[in-house]
C-alpha positions in Angstrom: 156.2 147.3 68.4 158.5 147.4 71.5 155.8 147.0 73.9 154.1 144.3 72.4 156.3 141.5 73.1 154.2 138.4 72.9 154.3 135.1 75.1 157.5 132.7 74.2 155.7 130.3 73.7 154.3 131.8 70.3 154.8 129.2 67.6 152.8 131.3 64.7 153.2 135.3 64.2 152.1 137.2 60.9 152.8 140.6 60.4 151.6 143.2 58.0 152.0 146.9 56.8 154.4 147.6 59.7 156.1 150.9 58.6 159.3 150.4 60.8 162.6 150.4 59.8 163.7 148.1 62.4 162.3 145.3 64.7 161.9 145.3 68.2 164.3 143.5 70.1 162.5 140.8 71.3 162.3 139.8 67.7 164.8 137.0 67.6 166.1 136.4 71.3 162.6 136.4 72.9 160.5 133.9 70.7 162.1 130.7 71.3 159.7 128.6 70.2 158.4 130.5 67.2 157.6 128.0 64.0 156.2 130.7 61.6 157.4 133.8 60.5 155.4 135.5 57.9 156.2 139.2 56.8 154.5 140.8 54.3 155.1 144.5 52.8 156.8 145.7 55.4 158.2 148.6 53.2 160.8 150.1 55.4 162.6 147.5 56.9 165.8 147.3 56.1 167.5 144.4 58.2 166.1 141.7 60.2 168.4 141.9 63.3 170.9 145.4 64.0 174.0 143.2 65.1 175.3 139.8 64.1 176.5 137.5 66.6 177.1 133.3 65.9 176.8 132.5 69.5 173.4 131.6 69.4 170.9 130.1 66.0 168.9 132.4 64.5 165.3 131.5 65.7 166.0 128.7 66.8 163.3 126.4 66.5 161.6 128.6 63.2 160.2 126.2 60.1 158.8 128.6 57.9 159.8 132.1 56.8 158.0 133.9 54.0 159.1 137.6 53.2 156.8 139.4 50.9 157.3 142.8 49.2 160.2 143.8 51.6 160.5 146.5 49.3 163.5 148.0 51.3 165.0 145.1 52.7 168.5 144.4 52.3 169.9 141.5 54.3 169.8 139.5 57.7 172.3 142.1 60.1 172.7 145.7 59.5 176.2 145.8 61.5 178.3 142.5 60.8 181.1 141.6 62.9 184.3 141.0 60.7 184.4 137.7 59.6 180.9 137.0 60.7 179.1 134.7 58.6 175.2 134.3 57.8 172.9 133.2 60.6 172.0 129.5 60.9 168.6 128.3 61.0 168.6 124.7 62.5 165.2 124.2 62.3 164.5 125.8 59.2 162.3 123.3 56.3 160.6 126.1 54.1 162.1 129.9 52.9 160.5 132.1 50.5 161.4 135.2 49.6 159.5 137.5 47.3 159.6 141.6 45.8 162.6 142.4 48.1 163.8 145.2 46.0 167.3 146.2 47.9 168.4 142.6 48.5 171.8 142.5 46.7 172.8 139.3 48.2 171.6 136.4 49.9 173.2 133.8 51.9 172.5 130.8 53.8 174.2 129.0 56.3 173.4 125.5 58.3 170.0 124.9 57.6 170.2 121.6 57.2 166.3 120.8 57.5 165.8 123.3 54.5 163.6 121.3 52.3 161.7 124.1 49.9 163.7 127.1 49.0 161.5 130.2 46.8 163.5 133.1 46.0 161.2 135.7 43.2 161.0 139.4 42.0 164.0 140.5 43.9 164.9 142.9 41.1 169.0 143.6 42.9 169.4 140.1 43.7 173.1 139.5 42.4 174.5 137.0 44.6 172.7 134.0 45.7 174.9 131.0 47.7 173.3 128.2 49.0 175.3 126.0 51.5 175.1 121.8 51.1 171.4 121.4 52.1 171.2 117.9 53.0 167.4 118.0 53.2 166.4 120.5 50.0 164.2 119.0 47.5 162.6 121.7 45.9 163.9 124.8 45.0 162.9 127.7 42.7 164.3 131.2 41.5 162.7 133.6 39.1 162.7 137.1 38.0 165.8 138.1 39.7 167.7 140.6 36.7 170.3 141.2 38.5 171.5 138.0 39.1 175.0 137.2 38.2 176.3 134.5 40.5 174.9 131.4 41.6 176.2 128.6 44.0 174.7 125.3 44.8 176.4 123.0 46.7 176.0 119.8 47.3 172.2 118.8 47.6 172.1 114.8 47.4 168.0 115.1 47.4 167.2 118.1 45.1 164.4 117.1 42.7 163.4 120.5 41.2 164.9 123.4 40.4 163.6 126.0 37.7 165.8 128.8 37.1 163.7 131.8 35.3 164.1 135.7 34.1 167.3 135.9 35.4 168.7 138.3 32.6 172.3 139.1 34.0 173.2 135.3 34.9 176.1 134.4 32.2 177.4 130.9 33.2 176.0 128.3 35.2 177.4 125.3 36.4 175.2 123.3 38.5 176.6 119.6 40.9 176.3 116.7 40.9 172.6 116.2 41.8 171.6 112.6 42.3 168.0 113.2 42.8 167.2 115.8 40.3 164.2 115.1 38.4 163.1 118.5 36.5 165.2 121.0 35.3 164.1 124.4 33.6 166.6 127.5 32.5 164.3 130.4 30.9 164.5 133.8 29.7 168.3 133.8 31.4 168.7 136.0 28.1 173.1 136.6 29.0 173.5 133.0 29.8 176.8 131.4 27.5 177.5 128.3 28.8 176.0 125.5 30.9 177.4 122.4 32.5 175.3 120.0 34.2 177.4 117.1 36.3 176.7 113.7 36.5 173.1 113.6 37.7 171.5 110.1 37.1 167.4 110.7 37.9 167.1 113.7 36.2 163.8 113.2 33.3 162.8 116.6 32.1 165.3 118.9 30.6 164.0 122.3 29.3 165.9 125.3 28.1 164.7 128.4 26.5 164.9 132.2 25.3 168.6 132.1 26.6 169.9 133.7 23.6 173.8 133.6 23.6 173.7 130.2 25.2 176.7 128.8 23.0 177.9 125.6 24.6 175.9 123.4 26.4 177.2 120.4 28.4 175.5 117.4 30.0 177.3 114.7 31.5 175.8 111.2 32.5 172.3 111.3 32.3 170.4 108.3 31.3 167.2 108.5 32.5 166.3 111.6 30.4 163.3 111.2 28.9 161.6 114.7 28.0 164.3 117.2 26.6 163.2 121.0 25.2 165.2 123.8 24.0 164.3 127.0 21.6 164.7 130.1 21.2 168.6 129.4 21.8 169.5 130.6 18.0 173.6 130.9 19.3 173.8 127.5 20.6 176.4 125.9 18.4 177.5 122.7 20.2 176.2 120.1 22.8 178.0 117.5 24.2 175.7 115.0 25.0 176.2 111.5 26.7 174.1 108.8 24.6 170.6 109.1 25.7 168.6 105.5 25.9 165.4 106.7 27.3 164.7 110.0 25.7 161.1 109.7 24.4 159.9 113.2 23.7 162.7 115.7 21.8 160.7 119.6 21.2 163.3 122.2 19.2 162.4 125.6 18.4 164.6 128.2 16.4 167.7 126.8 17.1 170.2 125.4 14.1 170.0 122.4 11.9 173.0 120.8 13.3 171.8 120.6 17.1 168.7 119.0 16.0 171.1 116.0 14.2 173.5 116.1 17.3 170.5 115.1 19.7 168.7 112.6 17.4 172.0 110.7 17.1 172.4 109.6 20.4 168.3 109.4 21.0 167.4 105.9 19.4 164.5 105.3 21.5 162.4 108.8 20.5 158.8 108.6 20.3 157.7 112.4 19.7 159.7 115.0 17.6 158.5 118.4 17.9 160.9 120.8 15.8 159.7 123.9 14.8 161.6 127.6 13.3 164.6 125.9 12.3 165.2 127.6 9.3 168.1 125.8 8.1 166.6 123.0 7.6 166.0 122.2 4.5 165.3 118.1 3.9 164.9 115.1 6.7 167.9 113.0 5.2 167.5 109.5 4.7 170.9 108.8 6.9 169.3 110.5 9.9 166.0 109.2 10.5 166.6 105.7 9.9 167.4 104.8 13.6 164.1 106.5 14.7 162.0 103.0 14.7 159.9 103.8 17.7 158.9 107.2 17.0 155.3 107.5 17.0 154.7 111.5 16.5 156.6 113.8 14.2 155.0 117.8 14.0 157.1 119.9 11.7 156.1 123.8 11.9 157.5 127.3 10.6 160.4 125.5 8.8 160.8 128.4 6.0 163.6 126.5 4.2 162.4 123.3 4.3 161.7 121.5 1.1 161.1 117.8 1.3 160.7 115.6 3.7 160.0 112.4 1.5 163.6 111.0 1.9 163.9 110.5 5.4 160.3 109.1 6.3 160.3 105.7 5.0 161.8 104.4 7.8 159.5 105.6 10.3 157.7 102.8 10.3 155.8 103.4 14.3 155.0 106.7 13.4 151.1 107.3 14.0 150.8 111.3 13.6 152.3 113.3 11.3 151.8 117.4 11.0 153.3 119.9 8.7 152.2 123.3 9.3 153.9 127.0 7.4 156.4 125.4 5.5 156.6 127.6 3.0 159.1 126.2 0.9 157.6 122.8 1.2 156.9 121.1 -1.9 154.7 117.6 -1.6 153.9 117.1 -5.3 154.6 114.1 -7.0 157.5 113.9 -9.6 158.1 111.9 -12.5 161.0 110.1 -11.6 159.3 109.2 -8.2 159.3 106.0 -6.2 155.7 104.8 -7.1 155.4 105.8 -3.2 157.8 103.5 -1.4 158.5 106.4 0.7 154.7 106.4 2.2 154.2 102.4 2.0 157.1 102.9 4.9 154.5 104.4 6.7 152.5 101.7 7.9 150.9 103.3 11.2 150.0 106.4 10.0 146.7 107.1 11.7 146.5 111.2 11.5 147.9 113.5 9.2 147.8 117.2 9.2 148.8 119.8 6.4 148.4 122.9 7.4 149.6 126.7 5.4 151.8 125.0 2.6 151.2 127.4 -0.7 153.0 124.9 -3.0 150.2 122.1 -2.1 148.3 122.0 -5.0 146.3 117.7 -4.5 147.5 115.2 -2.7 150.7 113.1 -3.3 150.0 109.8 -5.2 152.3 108.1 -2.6 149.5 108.9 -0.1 147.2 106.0 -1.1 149.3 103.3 0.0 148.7 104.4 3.5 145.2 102.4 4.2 145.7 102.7 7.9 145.0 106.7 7.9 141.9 107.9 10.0 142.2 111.2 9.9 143.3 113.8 6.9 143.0 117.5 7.7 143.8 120.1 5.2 144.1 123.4 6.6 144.6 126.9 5.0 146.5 125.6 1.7 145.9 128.3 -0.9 146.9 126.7 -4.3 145.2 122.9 -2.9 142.0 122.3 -6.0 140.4 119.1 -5.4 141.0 115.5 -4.1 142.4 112.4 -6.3 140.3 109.7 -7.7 142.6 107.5 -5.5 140.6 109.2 -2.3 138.4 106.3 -2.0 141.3 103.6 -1.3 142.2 105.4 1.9 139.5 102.4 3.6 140.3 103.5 7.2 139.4 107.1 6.7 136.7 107.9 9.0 137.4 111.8 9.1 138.0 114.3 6.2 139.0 118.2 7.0 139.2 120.4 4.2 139.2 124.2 5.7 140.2 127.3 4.4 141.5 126.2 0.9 139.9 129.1 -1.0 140.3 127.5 -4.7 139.1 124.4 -3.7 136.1 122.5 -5.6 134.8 119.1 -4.5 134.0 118.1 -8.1 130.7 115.2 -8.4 133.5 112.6 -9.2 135.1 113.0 -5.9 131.6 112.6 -3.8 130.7 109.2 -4.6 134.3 108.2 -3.3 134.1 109.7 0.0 130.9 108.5 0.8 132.4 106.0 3.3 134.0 108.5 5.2 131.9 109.6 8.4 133.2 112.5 9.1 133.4 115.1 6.5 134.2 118.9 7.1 134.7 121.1 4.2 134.4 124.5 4.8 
């Protein structure tokens, strides 16, 4: 490629397949003017430039630079100066890196234009360190397994950063961000402990599959209003700010006790998705009564869960309920019971599922004081026989599922009282 040199003024050059494990030397000092830099499988290149040198930027006026299956590409300089650091890249809005194999470590210096940073499949990746990028609003790594450290300085207008499958990460402490919106951590499976600083925009929360996460900490942020974490079975502790605008909550296989520590300080909720908390075993009274505004409650693979008639009364906005594999779950009426205060609490009810619960054998008696319900599915429920004579005061019932209940029998009682039902589906 030596005696190709193209015209300086070149603002756009693409390369591809070029099998040499250096670049010419008019790669960086001769293209002054050069916007786009787009490489892609260049297998044997090993460094971008043979000698370091901070007198002069690093493509100086380049926006864009997209490496793509560098499979043997291991950093900017193959011979640094002592005490040389990265290259700048004043011009520099928009990096992505992806499938460099050999990169060990990566990192950036003056780029204070960088706006979109992309950094995927680079399977030696252990070191990542990002400088304070004034201008960096979105930024994303994933599938880097070797990744054990990562720095993020200051970056006032960061909105997005996903962290993924990065297996070897262990702790992670992330700025102050004031303009982070979305958050994800997944599939970091060594991560133990996570502090987030004071960052006041952030809305969407998610962690998940990070195993031996144990302590979790986020400080100051009150306009969180989507939050997820599962698959975090060794989380023991959170310490959580009080969250005023947290509307949707989603839990899956972690303990009892983090699912208490979040509701308290989430009065506002609206959706509860929990699911694979085994530990669970009842919805106490104490716990739910502060949930006034929660409008949809799904409840699934809870194995030790057992009743969930205490708690609900108060839910008094809550318009879909769903129970699905609670194998332990027992809805049958008792002697003793309330004469179905519990349900009456229930007055939006508009959809309720029952899905794979063995021990369901008809339908509570508490269930006919809730005349608002539209829609009653019941799905796969082995020991479930027929419907109540009560059916008929459900007035607002305009569908009916009954699917998969092998020992069911709609007896000629029953068909006379859900003639007013429009929708009927037994099957």
């Amino acid at each position: 490629m030596e005696g190709l040199q193209p015209h300086p003024n070149l603002k756009e050059l693409y390369i591809k397949g070029y099998g040499g494990v250096r670049f010419p030397s008019w790669m960086s000092s001769m293209l002054p003017s050069l916007q786009l830099l787009d490489l892609t499988n260049l297998n044997a290149l090993e460094y971008m430039l043979e000698n370091s040198s901070s007198a002069e930027p690093f493509f100086q006026s380049l926006k864009t630079l997209n490496l793509d299956g560098l499979r043997n590409y291991k950093g900017w300089c193959r011979r640094e100066t002592a005490g040389q650091q990265a290259p700048s890249f004043p011009s520099l809005s928009k990096l992505q890196i992806y499938g460099c194999d050999q990169l060990t470590t990566f990192q950036l210096l003056s780029s204070p234009r960088l706006f979109k940073l992309v950094i995927e499949n680079c399977s030696s990746l252990e070191s990542l360190q990002l400088p304070s990028c004034p201008s960096l609003s979105e930024s994303e790594i994933n599938a880097c397994d070797q990744l054990t450290t990562f720095q993020l300085l200051s970056s006032p207008i960061l909105s997005k950063l996903p962290i993924c499958n990065c297996s070897s990460l262990e702790s992670l402490q992330l700025p102050s961000c004031p303009s982070l919106s979305e958050l994800q951590i997944i599939r970091c499976h060594q991560l133990t402990t996570f502090q987030l600083l004071s960052s006041p925009h952030l809305s969407e929360l998610y962690i998940s599959d990070c195993g031996r996460l144990t302590t979790f900490e986020l400080i100051a942020s009150p306009r969180l209003s989507r939050l997820g974490i599962w698959d975090c079975s060794c989380l023991e502790s959170l310490q959580l700010p009080s969250l005023p605008c947290l509307e949707e909550l989603k839990l899956g296989r972690v303990r009892e006790e983090i699912l208490w520590q979040i509701i308290l300080v989430s009065s506002p909720l609206k959706s509860l998705h929990i699911w694979g908390i085994n530990d669970l075993v009842s919805l106490p009274d104490d716990r739910l009564q502060h949930l006034t505004s929660l409008k949809s409650l799904q409840i699934e693979d809870c194995g030790g869960l057992m009743s969930l008639f205490q708690g609900i009364q108060h839910l008094s906005a809550l318009e879909e309920l769903g129970i699905d594999n609670c194998m332990q779950l027992n809805l049958s009426d008792k002697e003793d019971d309330d004469g179905g205060l519990q349900f009456q609490g229930l007055r939006s009810l508009r959809q309720l599922f029952i899905g794979r619960i063995p021990k369901l054998a008809s339908l509570p008696k508490r269930l006919r004081h809730v005349t608002t319900l539209e829609t009653l599915s019941i799905i796969d429920c082995s020991d479930f026989t027929t419907l109540p004579d009560w059916i008929g005061s459900l007035t607002s019932l305009s569908k009916l599922e009954i699917i998969d209940c092998p020992i069911f029998k709609l007896e000629d009682r029953s068909k006379s009282k859900i003639a007013h039902i429009p929708t009927i589906d037994i099957r």
